[in-house]
MARBA-635239 format. One line per field, with one value per residue: residue number from 0; residue in one letter; chain; x, y, z of N, C-alpha, C in turn. Coordinates in steps of 0.02 Angstrom, whole numbers, plus 50000, padded with zeros to 5 digits. Example, Ala and Ser with C-alpha at 12.3 -4.5 7.8 and 13.67 -1.06 7.14 Angstrom:
<pts>
num c(0_1)
residuo c(A_S)
cadena c(A_A)
n.x c(50660_50642)
n.y c(49716_49888)
n.z c(50390_50354)
ca.x c(50615_50684)
ca.y c(49775_49947)
ca.z c(50390_50357)
c.x c(50660_50645)
c.y c(49835_50002)
c.z c(50390_50394)
</pts>
This chain:
<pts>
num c(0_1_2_3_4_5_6_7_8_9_10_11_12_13_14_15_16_17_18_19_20_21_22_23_24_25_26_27_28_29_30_31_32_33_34_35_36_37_38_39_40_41_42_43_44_45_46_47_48_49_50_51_52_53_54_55_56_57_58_59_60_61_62_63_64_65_66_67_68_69_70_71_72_73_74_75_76_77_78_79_80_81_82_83_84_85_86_87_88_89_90_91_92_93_94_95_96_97_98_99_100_101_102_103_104_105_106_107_108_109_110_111_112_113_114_115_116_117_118_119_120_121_122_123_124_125_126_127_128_129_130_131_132_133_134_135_136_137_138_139_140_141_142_143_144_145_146_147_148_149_150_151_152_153_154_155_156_157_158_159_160_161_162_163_164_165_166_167_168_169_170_171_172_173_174_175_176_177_178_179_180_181_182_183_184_185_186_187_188_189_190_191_192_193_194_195_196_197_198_199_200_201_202_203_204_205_206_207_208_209_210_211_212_213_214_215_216_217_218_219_220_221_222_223_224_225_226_227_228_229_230_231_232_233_234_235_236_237_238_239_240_241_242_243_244_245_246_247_248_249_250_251_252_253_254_255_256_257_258_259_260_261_262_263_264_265_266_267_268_269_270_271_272_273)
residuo c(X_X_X_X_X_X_X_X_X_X_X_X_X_X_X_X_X_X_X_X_X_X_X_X_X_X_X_X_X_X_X_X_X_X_X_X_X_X_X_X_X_X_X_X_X_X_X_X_X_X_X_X_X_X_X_X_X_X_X_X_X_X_X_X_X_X_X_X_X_X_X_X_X_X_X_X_X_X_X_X_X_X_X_X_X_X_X_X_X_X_X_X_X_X_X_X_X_X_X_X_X_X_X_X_X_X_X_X_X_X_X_X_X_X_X_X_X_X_X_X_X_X_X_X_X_X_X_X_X_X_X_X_X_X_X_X_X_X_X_X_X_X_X_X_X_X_X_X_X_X_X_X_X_X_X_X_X_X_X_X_X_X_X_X_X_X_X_X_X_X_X_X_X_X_X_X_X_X_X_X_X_X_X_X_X_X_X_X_X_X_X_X_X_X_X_X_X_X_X_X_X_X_X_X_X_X_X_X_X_X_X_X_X_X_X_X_X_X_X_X_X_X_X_X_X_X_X_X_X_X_X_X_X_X_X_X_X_X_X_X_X_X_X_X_X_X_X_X_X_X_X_X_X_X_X_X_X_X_X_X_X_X_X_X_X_X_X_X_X_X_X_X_X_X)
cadena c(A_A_A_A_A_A_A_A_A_A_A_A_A_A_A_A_A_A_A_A_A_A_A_A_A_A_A_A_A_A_A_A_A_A_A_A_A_A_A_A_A_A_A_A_A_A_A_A_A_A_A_A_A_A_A_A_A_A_A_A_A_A_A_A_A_A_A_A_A_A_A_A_A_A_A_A_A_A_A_A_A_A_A_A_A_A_A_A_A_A_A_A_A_A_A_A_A_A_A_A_A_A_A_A_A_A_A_A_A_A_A_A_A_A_A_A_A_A_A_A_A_A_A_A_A_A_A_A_A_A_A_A_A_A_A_A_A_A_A_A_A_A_A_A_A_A_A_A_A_A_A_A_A_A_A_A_A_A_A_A_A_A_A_A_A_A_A_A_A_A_A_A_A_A_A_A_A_A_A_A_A_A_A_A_A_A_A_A_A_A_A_A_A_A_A_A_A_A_A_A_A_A_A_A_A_A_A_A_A_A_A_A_A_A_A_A_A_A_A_A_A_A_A_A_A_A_A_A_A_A_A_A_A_A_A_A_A_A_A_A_A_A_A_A_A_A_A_A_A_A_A_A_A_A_A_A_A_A_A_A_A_A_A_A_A_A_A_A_A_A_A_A_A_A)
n.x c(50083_50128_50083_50111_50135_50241_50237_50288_50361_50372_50527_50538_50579_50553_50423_50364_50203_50070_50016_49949_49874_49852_49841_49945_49980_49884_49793_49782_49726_49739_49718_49710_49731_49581_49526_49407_49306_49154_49060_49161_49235_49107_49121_49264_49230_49133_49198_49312_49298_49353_49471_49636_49737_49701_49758_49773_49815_49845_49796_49675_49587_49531_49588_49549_49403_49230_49187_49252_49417_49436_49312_49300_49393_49340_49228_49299_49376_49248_49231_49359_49330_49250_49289_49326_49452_49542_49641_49724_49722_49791_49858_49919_49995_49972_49997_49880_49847_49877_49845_49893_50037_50183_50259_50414_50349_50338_50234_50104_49988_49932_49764_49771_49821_49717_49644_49704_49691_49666_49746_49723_49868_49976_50046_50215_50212_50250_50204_50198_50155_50125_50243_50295_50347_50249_50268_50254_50252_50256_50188_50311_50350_50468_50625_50663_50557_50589_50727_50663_50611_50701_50783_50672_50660_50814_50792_50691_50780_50839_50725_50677_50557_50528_50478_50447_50353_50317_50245_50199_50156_50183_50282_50439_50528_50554_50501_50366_50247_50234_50202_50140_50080_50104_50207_50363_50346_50387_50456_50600_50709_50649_50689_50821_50811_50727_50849_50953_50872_50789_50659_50511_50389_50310_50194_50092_50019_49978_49999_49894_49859_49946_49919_49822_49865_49947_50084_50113_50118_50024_50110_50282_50437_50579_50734_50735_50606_50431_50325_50173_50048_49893_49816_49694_49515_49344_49176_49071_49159_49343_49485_49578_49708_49731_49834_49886_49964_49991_49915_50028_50003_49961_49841_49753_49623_49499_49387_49436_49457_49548_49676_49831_49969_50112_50208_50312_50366_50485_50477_50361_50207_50174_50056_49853_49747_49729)
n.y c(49954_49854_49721_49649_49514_49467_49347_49252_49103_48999_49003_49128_49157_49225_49204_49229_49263_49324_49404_49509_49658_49823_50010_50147_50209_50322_50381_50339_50249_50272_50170_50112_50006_49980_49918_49803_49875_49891_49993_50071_49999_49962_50090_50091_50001_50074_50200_50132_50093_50221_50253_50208_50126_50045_50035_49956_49960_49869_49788_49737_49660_49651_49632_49641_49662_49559_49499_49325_49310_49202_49217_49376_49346_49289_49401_49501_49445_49418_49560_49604_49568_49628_49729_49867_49932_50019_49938_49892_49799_49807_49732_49724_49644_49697_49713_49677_49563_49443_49285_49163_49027_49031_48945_48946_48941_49058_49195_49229_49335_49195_49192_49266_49247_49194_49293_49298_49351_49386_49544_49566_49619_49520_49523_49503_49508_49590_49709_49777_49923_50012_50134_50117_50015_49920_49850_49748_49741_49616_49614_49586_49449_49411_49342_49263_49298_49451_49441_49389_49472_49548_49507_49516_49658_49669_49588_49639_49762_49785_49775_49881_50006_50177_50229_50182_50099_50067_49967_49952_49936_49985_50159_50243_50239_50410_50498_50600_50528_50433_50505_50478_50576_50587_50509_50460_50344_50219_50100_50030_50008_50010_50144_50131_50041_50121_50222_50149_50094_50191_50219_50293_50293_50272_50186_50193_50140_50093_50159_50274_50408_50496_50605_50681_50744_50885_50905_50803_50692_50666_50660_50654_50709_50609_50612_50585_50513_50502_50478_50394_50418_50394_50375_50356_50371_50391_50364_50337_50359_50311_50407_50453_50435_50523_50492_50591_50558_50615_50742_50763_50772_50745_50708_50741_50680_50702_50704_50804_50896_50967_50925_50974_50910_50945_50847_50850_50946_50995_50963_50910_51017_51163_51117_51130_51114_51139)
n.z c(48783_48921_49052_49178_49300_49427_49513_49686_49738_49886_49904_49855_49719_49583_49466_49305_49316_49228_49083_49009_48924_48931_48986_48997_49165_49252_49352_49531_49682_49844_49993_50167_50318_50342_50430_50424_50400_50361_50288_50237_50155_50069_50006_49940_49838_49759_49729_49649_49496_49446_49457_49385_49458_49605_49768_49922_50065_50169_50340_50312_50415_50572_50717_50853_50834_50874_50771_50703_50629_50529_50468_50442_50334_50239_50201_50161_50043_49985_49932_49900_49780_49722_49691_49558_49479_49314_49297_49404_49575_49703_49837_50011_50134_50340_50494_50576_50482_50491_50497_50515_50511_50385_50284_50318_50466_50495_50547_50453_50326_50277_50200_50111_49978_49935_49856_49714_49561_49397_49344_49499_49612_49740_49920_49879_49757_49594_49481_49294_49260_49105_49134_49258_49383_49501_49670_49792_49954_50085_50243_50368_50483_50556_50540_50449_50341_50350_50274_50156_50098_50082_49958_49885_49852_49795_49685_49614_49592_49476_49369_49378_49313_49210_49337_49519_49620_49789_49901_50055_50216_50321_50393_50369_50492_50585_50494_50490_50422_50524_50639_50797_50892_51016_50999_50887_50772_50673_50546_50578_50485_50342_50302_50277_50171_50068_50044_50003_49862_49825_49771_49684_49738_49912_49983_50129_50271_50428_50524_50608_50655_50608_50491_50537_50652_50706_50692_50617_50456_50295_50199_50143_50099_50045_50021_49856_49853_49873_50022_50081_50170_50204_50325_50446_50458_50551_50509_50338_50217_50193_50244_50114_49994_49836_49706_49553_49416_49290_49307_49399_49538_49722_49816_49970_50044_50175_50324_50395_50282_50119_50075_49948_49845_49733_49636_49606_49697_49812_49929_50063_50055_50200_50299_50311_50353_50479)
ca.x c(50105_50105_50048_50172_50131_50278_50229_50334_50350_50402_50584_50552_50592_50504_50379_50311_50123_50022_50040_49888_49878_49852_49863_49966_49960_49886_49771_49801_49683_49780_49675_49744_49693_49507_49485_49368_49241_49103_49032_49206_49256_49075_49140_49296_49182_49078_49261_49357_49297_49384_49549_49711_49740_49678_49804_49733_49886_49872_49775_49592_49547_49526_49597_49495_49326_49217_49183_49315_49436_49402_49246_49316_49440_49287_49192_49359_49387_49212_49241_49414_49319_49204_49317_49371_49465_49520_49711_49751_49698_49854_49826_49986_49947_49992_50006_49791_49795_49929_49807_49930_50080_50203_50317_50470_50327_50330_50175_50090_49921_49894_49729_49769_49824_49636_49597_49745_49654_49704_49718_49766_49924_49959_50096_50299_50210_50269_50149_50221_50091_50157_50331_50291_50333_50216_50291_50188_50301_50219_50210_50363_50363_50512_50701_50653_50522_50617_50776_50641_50600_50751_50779_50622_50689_50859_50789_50666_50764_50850_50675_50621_50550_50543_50452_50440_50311_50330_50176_50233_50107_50228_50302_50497_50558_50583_50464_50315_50196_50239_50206_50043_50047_50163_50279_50376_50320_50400_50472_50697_50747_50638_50737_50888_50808_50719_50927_50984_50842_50759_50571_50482_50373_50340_50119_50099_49961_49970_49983_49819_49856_49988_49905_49777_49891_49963_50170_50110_50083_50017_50162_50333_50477_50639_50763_50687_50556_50390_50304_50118_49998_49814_49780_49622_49457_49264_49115_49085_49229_49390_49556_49615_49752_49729_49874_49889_50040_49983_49922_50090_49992_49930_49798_49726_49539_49487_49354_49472_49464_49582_49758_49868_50048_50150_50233_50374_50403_50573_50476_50300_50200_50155_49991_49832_49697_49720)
ca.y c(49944_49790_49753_49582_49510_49418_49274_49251_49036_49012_49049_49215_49173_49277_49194_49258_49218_49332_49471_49542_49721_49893_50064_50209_50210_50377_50403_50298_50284_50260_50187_50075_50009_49996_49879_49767_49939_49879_50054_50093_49942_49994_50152_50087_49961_50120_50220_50086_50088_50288_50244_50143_50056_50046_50018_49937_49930_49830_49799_49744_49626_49678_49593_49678_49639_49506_49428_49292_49327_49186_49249_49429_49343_49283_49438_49540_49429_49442_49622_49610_49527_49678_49813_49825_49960_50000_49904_49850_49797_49804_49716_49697_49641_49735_49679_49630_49518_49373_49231_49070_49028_49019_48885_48962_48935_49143_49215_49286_49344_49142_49179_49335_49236_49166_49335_49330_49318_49433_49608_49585_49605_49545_49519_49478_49519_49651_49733_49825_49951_50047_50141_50088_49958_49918_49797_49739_49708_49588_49624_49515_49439_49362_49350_49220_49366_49507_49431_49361_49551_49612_49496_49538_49724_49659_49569_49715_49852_49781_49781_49944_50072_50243_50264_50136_50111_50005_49967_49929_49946_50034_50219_50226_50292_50467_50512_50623_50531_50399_50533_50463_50642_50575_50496_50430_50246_50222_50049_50066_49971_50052_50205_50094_50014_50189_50250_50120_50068_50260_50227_50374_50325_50211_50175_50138_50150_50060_50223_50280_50471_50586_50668_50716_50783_50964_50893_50722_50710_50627_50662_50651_50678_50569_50616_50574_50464_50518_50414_50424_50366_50433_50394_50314_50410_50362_50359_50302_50378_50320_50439_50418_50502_50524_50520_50615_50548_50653_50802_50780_50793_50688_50750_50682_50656_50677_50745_50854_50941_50898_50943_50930_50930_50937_50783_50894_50976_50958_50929_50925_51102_51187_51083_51188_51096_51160)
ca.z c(48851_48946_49118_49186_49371_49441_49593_49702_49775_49944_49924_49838_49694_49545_49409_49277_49300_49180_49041_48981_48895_48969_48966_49038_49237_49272_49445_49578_49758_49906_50038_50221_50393_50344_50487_50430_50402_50289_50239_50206_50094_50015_49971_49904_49780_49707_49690_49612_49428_49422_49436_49354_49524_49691_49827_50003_50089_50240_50380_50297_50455_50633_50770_50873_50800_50889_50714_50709_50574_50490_50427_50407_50279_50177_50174_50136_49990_49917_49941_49843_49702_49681_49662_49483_49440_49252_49294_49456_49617_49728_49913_50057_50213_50375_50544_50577_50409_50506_50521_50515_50484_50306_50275_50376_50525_50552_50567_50384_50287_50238_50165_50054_49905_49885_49824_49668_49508_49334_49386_49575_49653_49818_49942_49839_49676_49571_49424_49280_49193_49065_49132_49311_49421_49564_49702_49858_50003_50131_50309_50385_50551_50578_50516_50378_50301_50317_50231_50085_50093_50049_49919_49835_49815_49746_49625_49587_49580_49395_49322_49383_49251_49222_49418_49545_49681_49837_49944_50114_50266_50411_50368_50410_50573_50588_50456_50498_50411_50580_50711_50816_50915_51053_50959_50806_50778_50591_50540_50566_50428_50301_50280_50244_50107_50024_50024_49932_49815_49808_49755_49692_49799_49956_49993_50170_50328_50488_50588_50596_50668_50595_50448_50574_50686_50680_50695_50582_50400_50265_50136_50174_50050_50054_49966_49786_49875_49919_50052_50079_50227_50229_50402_50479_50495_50568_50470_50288_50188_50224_50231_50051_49956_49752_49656_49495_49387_49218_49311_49430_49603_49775_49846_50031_50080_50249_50370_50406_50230_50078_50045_49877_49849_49680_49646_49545_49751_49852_50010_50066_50087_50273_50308_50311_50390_50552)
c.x c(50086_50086_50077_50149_50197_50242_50290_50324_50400_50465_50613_50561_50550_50472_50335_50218_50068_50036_50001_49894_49857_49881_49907_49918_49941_49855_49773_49755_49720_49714_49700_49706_49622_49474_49429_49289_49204_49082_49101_49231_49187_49070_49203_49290_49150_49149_49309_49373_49328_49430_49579_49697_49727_49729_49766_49802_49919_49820_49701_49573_49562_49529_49577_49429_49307_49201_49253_49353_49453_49370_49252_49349_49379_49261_49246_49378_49331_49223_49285_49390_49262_49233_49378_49392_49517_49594_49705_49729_49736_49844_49894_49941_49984_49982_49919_49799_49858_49886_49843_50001_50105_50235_50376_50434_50342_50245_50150_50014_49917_49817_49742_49788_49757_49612_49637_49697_49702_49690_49720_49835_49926_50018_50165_50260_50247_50241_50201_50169_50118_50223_50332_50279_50314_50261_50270_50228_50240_50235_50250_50359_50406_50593_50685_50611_50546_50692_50730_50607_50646_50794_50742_50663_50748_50845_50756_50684_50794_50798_50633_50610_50561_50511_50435_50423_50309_50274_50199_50176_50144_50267_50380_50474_50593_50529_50389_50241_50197_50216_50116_50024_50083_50241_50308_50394_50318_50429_50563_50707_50708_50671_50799_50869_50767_50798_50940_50953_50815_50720_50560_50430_50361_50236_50116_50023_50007_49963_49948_49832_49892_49946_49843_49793_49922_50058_50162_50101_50060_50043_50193_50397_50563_50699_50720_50637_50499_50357_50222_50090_49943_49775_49713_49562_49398_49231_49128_49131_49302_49440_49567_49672_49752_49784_49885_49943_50013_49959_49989_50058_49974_49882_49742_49654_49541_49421_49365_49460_49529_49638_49813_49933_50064_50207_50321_50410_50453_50550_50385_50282_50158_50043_49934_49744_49683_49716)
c.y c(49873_49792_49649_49568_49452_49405_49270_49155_49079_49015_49090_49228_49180_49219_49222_49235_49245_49387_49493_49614_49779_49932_50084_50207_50274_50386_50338_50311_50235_50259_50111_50068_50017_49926_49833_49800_49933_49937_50083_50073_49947_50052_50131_50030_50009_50140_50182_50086_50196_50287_50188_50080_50093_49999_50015_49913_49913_49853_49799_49710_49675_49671_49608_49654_49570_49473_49386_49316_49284_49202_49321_49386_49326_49352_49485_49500_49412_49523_49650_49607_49576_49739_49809_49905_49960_49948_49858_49861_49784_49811_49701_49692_49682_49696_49638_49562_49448_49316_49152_49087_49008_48952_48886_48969_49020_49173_49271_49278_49271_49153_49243_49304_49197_49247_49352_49310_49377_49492_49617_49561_49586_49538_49483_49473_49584_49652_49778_49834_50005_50058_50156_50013_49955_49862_49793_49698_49680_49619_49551_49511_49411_49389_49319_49272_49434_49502_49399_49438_49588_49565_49497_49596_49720_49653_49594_49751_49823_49785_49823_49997_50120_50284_50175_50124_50056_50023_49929_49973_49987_50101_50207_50288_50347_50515_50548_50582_50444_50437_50525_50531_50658_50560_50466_50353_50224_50135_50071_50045_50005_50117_50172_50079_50069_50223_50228_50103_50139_50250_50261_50360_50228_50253_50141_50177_50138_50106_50280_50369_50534_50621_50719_50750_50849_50948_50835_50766_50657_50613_50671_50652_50674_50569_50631_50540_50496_50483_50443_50391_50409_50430_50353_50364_50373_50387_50322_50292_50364_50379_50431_50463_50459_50522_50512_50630_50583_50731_50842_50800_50741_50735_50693_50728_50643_50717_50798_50943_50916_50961_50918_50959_50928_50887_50808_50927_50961_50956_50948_51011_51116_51137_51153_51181_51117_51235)
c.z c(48874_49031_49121_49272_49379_49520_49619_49731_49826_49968_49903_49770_49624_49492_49380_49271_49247_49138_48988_48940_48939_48971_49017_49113_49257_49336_49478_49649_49809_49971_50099_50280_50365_50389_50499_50432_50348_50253_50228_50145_50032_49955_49904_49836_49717_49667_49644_49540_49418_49420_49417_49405_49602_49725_49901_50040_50161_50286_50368_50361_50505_50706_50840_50889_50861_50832_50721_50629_50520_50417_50413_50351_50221_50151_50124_50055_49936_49900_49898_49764_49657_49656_49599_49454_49370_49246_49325_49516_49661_49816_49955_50113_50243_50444_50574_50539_50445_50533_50526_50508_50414_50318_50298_50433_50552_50537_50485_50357_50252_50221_50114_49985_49887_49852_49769_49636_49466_49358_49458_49601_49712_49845_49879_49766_49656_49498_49378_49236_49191_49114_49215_49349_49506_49607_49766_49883_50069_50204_50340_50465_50587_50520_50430_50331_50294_50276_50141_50059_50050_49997_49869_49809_49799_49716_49591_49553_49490_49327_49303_49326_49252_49307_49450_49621_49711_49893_50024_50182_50319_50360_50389_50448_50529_50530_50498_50482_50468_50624_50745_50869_50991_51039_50892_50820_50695_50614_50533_50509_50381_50277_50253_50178_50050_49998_49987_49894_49774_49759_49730_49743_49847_49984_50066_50200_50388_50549_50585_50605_50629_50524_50499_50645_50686_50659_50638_50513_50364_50202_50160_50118_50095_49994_49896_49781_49896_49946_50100_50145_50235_50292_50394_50518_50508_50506_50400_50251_50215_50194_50154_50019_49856_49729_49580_49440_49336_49242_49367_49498_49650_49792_49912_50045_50139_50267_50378_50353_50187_50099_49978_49870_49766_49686_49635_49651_49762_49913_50013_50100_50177_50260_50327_50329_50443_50563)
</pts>
């Protein structure tokens, strides 16, 4: 098996930058929105060395925070540099991580590529290990980023393998695993581009509530797409969802108590936390 990172330069278009060896992609830790939560990002340092790849998918700073974010971007990128699990280390930003501007002057995660090295993905890369291709869609702020968006996943989908996972920080509209408990707060255009590209699956956050709601979730299937968001909890542990490509399952981590689905389903099962 091989394991391929394509770069993307600033007008999208793909380079091969490294192609190292590696195995079969089997567990995967789904973990988002950790806000700049040190005993969280500690946690996800110890967990790291147990699975393939660790997915952080958007939203490590905290615009929020009185630290300046700055100096979150440092700690966040020694932080990156400790967690080594046995593949890949697969980072998108999300709406927090926009500290500057790109080169079309729209608003983007300029410091997230100090944390590429061998073994991390980050925003307009795309990873292939073994008969999966990973692809880490940036958070776009503007016209110029979401048209270099949707040329990434053209030129994607011809390379995609036997499964193909897209890391994207916002859930689409209409989707449950959007519902903050009032209402559905999904991304529109996302559903357009799950139709015509159809993922197996689609890794997001940014909306911190619905699996912890009774109407919300934290699995969602789309057609032939399943689309994940673990939500945002307090204390040390964040939210996380496992997934188990060889034993065929997800399974979400919370406070709450867990829940596990079959990947093999035709829709997610009656929630059972509540």
């Amino acid at each position: 098996m091989k394991y391929h990172t394509y770069s993307r330069n600033a007008r999208g278009c793909p380079d091969n930058a490294c192609s190292v060896a590696a195995t079969l992609l089997v567990r995967i830790l789904l973990v988002s929105d950790l806000h700049y939560a040190l005993p969280q990002l500690d946690w996800v340092v110890r967990a790291a060395p147990s699975f393939d790849v660790v997915v952080l998918a958007g939203d490590h700073l905290d615009v929020s925070s009185p630290v300046p974010l700055d100096a979150q971007s440092v700690v966040l990128l020694r932080y990156f540099s400790l967690m080594k699990p046995s593949q890949a280390l697969v980072l998108a930003s999300g709406n927090h991580d926009l500290t500057g501007a790109d080169a079309q002057g729209e608003r983007a995660a300029v410091w997230l590529p100090k944390s590429r090295r061998p073994g991390v993905a980050i925003d307009g890369d795309s990873v292939v290990l073994g008969d999966t291709l990973v692809t880490v869609c940036p958070w776009w702020d503007g016209p110029q980023g979401k048209a270099a968006l949707e040329r990434q996943l053209a030129e994607e989908a011809p390379r995609r393998a036997a499964r193909w996972i897209w890391i994207y920080h916002w859930p689409p509209a209409g989707s449950p695993t959007c519902w903050t408990g009032r209402r559905d707060y999904g991304d529109v255009d996302l559903g357009a581009w799950i139709a015509r590209y159809r993922p197996e699956f689609v890794l997001a956050g940014h909306v911190h509530e619905p699996p912890f709601t009774p109407k919300g979730a934290w699995a969602d299937r789309i057609g032939g797409t399943w689309v994940f968001n673990a939500g945002k909890q307090i204390g040390p542990v964040p939210a996380h969802i496992v997934i188990d490509l060889e034993a065929g399952t997800a399974t979400w981590h919370s406070i709450m108590g867990d829940e596990t689905l079959a990947l093999a389903a035709a829709a997610a099962p009656p929630r059972t936390v509540f």
